[in-house]
C-alpha positions in Angstrom: -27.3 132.9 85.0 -31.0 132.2 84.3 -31.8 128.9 82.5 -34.6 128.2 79.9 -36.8 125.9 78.3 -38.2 127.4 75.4 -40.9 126.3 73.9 -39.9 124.5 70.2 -42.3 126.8 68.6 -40.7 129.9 69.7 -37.2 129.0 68.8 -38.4 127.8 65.2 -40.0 131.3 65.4 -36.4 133.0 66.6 -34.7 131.6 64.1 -36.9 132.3 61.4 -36.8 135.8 62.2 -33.3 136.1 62.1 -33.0 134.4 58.9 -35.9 136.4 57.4 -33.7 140.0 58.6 -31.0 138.4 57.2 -32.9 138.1 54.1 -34.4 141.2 54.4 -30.6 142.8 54.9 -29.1 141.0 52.0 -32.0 142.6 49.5 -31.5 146.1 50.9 -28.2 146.0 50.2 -28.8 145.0 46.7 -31.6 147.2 45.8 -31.3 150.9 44.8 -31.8 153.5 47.6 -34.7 154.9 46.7 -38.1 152.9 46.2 -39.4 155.1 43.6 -37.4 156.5 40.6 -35.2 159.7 41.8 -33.0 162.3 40.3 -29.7 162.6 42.3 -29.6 165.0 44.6 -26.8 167.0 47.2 -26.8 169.3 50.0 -25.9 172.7 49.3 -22.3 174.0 50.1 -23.5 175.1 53.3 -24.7 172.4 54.7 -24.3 171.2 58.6 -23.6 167.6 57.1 -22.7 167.6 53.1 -24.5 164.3 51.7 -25.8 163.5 48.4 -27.3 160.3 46.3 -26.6 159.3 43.2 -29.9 158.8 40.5 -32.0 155.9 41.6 -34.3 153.7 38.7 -36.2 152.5 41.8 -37.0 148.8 42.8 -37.8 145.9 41.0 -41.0 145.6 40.9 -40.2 141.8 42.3 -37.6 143.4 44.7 -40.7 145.6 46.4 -42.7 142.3 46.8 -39.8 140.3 48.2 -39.1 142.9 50.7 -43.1 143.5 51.6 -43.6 139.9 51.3 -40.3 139.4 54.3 -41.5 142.4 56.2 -45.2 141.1 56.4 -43.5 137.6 57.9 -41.4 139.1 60.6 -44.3 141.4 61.8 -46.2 137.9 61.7 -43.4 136.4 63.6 -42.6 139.2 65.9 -45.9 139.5 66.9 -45.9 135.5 67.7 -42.8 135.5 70.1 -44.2 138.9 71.7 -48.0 137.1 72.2 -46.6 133.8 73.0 -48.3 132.6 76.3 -44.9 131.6 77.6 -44.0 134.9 78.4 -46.9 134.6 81.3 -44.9 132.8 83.4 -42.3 135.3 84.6 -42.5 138.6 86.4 -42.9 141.4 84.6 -39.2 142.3 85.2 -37.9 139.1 83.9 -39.5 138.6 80.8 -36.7 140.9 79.1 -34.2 138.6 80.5 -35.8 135.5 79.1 -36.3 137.4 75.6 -33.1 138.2 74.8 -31.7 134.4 76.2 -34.0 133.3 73.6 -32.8 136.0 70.6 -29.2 134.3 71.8 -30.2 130.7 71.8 -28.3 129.5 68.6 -25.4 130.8 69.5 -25.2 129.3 72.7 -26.6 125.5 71.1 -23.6 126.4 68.3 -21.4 127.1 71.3 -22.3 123.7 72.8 -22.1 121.4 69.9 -18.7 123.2 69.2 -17.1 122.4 72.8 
């Protein structure tokens, strides 16, 4: 297996972005389903796949800019470990590889403090 020295910048980057889905995750589990104020709602007897919602008040208003505020930073960071000049120096068909060593990186430096 494939060894690699990341860049500090991109792991910093890595883990922010998991910690700003986790974020993200956490505050769509919290928050009503529907942005906007809804009635409830159900599929009709016939229906394929029955499903239905309950009423919805909508979101916070500081809800909605916690989440546009987390998704504006992990399109900011996502677009900074896709961009990042490091990726230059493997072949086109390894850059994948090295991506998803770095997505796992924490786990393996938890693995290794661990042991």
């Amino acid at each position: 297996m494939a060894t690699y020295e990341f860049p500090p910048m991109l792991i910093d980057a890595q883990n922010e972005l998991d910690q700003v889905r986790a974020d993200l995750r956490t505050l769509f589990e919290r928050v009503p389903w529907s942005v906007e104020p809804m009635d409830a709602w159900e599929t009709h007897e016939n229906a394929w796949r029955p499903a239905s919602r309950p009423a919805s008040p909508g979101w916070d208003p500081e809800d909605a800019a916690e989440i546009a505020r987390l998704r504006a930073r992990e399109l900011e960071l996502a677009e900074v470990l896709v961009c990042h000049p490091y990726w230059i120096e493997f072949a086109p068909g390894d850059v994948q590889a090295a991506r998803d060593a770095l997505k796992h990186q924490r786990e393996k430096e938890s693995a290794s403090t661990a042991s």
